[in-house]
C-alpha positions in Angstrom: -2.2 19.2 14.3 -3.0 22.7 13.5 -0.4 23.8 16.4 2.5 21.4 14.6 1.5 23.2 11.4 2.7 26.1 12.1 5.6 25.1 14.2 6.7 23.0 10.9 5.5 26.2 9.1 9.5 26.7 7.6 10.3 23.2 6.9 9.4 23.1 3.2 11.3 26.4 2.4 8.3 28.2 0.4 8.0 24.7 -1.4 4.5 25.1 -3.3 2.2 22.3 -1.8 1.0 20.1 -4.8 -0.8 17.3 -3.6 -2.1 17.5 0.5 -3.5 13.7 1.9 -5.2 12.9 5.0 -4.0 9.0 5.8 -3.1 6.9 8.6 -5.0 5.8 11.3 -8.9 6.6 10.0 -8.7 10.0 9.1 -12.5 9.5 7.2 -13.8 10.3 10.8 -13.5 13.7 10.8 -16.3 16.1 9.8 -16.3 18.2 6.8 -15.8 21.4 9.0 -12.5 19.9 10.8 -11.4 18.7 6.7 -11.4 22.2 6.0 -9.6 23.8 8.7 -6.7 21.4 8.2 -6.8 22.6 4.3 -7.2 26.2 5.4 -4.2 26.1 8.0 -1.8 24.8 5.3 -3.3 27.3 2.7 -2.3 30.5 5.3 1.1 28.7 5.7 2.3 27.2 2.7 1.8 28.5 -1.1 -0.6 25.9 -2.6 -1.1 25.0 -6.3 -4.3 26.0 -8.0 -5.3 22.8 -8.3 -4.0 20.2 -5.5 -4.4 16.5 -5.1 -6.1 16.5 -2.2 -6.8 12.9 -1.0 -8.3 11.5 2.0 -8.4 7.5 3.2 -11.2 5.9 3.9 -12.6 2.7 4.7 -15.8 1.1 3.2 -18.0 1.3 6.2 -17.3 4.6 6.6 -18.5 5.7 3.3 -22.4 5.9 4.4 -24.2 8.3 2.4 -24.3 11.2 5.3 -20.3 10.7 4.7 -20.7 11.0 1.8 -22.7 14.0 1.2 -20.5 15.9 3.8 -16.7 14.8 1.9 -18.5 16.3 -1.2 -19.1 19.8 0.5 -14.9 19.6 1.2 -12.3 20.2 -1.0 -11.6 16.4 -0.8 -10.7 15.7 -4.6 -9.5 11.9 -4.7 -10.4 9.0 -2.0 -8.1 6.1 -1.3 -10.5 3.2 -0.2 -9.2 0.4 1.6 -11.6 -2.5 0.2 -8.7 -5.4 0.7 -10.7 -8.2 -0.5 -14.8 -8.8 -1.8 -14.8 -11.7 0.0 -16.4 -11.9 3.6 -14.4 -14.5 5.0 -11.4 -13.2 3.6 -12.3 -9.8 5.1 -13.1 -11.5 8.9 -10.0 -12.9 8.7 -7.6 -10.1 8.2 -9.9 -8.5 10.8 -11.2 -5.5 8.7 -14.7 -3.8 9.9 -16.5 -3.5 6.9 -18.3 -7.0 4.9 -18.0 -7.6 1.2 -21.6 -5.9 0.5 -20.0 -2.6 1.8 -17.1 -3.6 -0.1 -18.3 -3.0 -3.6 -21.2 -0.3 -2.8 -19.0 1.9 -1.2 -17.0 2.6 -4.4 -20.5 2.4 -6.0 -22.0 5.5 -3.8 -19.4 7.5 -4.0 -18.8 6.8 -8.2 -22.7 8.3 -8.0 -22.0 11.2 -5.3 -19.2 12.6 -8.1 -15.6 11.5 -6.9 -14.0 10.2 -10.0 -10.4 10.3 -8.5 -10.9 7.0 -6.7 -8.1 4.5 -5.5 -8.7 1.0 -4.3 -6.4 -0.9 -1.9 -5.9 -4.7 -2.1 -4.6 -7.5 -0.8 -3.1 -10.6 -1.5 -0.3 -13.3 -0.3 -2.5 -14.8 2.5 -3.3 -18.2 3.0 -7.0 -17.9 2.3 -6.5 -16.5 -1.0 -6.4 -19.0 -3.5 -5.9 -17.6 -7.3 -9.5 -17.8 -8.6 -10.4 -15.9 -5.5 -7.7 -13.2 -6.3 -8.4 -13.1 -10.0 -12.1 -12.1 -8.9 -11.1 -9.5 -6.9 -8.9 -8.3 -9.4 -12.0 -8.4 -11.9 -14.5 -7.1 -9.7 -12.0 -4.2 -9.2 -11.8 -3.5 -13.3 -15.4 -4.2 -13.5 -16.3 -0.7 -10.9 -13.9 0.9 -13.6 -11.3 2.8 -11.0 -8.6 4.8 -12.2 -5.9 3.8 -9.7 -5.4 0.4 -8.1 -2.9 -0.3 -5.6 -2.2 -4.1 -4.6 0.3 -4.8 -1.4 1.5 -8.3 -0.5 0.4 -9.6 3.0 3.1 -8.6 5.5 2.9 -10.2 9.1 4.5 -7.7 11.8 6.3 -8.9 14.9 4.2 -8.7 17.9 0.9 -9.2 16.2 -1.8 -11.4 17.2 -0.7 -13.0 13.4 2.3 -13.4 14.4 1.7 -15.1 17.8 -0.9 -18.0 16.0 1.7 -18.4 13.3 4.8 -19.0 15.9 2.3 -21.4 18.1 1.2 -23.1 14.4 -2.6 -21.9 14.9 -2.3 -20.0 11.6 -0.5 -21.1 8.6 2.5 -18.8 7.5 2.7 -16.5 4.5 4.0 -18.4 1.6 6.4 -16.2 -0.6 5.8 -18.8 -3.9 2.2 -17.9 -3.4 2.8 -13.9 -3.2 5.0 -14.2 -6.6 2.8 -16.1 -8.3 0.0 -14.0 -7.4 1.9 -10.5 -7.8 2.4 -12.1 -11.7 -1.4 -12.3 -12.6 -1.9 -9.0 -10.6 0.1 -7.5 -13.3 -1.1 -9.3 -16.3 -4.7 -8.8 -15.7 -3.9 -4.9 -15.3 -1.7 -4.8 -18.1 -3.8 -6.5 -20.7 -6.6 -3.8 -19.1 -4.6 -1.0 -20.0 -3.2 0.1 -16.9 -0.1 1.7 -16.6 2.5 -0.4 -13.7 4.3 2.9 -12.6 5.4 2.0 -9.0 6.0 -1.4 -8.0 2.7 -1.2 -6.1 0.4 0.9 -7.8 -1.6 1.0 -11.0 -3.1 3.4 -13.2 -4.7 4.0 -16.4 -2.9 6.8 -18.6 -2.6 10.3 -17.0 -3.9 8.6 -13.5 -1.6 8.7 -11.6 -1.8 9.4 -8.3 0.3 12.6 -7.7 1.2 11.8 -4.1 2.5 8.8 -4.6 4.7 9.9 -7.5 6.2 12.8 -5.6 7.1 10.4 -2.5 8.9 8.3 -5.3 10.5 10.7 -7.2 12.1 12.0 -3.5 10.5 15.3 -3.6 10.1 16.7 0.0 6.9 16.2 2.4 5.7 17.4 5.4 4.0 15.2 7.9 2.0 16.0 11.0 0.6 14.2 13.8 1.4 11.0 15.5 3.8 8.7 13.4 4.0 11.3 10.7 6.7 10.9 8.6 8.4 13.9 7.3 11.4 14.2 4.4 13.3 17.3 2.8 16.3 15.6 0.9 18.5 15.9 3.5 17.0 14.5 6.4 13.9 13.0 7.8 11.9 12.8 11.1 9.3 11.2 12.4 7.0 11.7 15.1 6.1 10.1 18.5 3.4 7.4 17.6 1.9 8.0 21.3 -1.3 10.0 20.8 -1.3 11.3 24.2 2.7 12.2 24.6 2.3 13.7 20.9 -0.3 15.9 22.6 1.3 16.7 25.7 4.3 17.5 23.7 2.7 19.6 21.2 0.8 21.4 24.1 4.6 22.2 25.4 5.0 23.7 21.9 7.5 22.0 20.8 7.8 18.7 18.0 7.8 15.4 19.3 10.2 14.2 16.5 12.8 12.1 16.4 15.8 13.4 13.2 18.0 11.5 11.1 19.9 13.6 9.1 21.3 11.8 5.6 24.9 11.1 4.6 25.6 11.8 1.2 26.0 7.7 1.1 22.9 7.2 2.8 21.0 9.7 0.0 22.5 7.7 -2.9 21.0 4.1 -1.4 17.4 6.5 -1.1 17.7 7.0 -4.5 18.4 3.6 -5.3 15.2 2.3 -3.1 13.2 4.8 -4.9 13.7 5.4 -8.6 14.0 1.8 -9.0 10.5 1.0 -7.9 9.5 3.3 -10.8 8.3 3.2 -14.2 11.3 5.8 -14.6 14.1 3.7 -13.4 17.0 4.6 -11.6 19.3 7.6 -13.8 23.0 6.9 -13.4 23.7 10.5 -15.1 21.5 11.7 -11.8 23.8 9.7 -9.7 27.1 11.4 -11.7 25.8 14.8 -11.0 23.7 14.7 -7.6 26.6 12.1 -5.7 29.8 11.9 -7.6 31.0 10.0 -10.0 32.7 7.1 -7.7 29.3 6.1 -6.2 27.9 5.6 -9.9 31.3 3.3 -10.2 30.1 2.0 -7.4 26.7 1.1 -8.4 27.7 0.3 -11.9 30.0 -2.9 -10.6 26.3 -4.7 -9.2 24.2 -4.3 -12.3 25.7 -6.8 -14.7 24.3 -10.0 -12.1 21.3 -8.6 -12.8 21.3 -7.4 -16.0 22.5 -11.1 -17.2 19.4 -12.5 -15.2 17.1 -10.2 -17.2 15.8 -8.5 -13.9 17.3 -5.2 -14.8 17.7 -3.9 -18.3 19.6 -0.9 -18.8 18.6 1.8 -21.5 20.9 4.1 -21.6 21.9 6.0 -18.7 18.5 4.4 -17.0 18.3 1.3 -15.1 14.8 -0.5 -14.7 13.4 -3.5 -13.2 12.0 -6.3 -15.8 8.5 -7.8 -14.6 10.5 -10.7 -13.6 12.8 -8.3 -11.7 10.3 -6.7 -10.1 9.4 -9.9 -8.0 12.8 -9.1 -6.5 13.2 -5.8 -6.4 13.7 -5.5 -2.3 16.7 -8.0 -2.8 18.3 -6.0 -5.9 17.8 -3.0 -4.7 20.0 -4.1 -1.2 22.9 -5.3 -3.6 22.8 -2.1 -5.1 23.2 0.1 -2.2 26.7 1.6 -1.1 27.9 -0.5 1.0 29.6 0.6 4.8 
């Protein structure tokens, strides 16, 4: 990765880095001194704020307390730990290596080690996940007082062992009236907690937000390296080979093993759309007047009434935003909104 760094070294412009993360795959197995180099390579090649988000994934049986001794010597500054449920046989079934004791005292030994920046990932939408089960996870999450909780319904991918026992009726499908249902009590237990619902996905408590996420949101540019990085600038985006060994060959051939899509002005306005309407911030038609033209915010202005009339949009002045109920939909609205062909 060092070697795509600084063959990617111009593709920010001088952008100052604000918020570096280490995610995909299981980046939690590299040692403290490979952390650093990464953090040192982009420091020689990018201007970097003085104080960077600087987060790393991890899952719970990785967090041991060796691990955690060695993250604390990094510059690491937030953790993103991917607990998915406190339940063991919730946790055997969606084939995740840790159990539900390393669940919780995971977060617990590295709350004592000194990382207050901590995100936890969850799950929900699967058949083994009735609503008092969720509503304890949810709890058990407020109760080890986090500052960031992110909650993702259960997605089955094509040509997955999932998705082969649910075709041959081995495993029971994903049921969408379920997901809603329990996406609804996700956010009223947070909100009654306090916690702020600033991307469709992600919680926070006030001033917690996780900076990574917000900039990916708000469509500022990113860099990714290695395999299946993804990689954005406003104008186009790329992303890399998810072969380790042709990434490596490739990269040893010095050049990027990147597939490019450069954005039409039509397909920049729909990104937008996607976006800014999964925010707390809403979708700006004044942005849309200046940064498109003023025939695409025609354009986008003839879908909202539907919506608005359904009370899954509300519009406040020049700013659109989803409604809670809206937000059970917002993949479908979003789609209605785009520019069409």
């Amino acid at each position: 990765m060092q070697s795509e760094l600084l063959f990617q070294k111009d593709y920010l412009k001088g952008e100052i880095i604000e918020t570096i993360y280490f995610g995909g795959g299981t980046p939690s197995v590299l040692e403290a001194k490979e952390i650093e180099a990464l953090i040192d390579g982009i420091s020689k090649l990018h201007p970097v704020s003085a104080n960077p988000e600087i987060t790393l994934e991890a899952n719970p049986d990785d967090l041991n307390a060796a691990k955690v001794r060695e993250l604390r010597q990094t510059n690491i500054n937030r953790l993103s730990i991917g607990i998915q449920s406190f339940f063991e046989e919730d946790l055997l079934w969606v084939n995740r290596a840790h159990n539900a004791t390393e669940a919780e005292s995971s977060v617990k030994r590295v709350q004592d080690a000194g990382f207050e920046n901590i995100t936890l990932d969850l799950i929900y939408g699967y058949p083994l996940l009735s609503n008092e089960k969720w509503a304890s996870n949810i709890n058990k999450t407020i109760d080890l007082m986090v500052p960031h909780i992110s909650a993702y319904s259960m997605t089955v991918e094509p040509k997955t062992a999932l998705a082969s026992f649910i075709r041959k009726g081995k495993q029971q499908p994903m049921n969408e009236s379920q997901s809603a249902g329990q996406f609804q009590l996700l956010m009223e237990k947070l909100q009654e907690e306090e916690f702020e619902h600033y991307e469709i996905s992600n919680f926070a408590k006030p001033n917690r937000y996780s900076r990574h996420n917000t900039n990916y949101w708000k469509g500022i540019s990113y860099l990714g390296v290695g395999p299946s990085a993804h990689s954005f600038n406003g104008k186009m985006r790329q992303w890399n080979i998810a072969n380790n060994s042709k990434y490596l060959e490739s990269v040893l051939k010095g050049t990027i093993p990147a597939e490019i899509e450069i954005l039409t002005t039509k397909d920049r306005v729909n990104e937008y759309i996607m976006t800014s309407l999964r925010t707390i911030w809403g979708m700006n038609l004044l942005k849309i007047t200046q940064d498109f033209g003023l025939d695409f915010r025609k354009e986008v202005e003839s879908s909202l009434e539907q919506f608005i009339q359904k009370k899954h949009l509300v519009l406040d002045g020049e700013t659109v935003k989803l409604t809670n109920q809206g937000k059970l939909f917002a993949d479908h609205i979003a789609a209605e909104l785009f520019i069409a062909e």
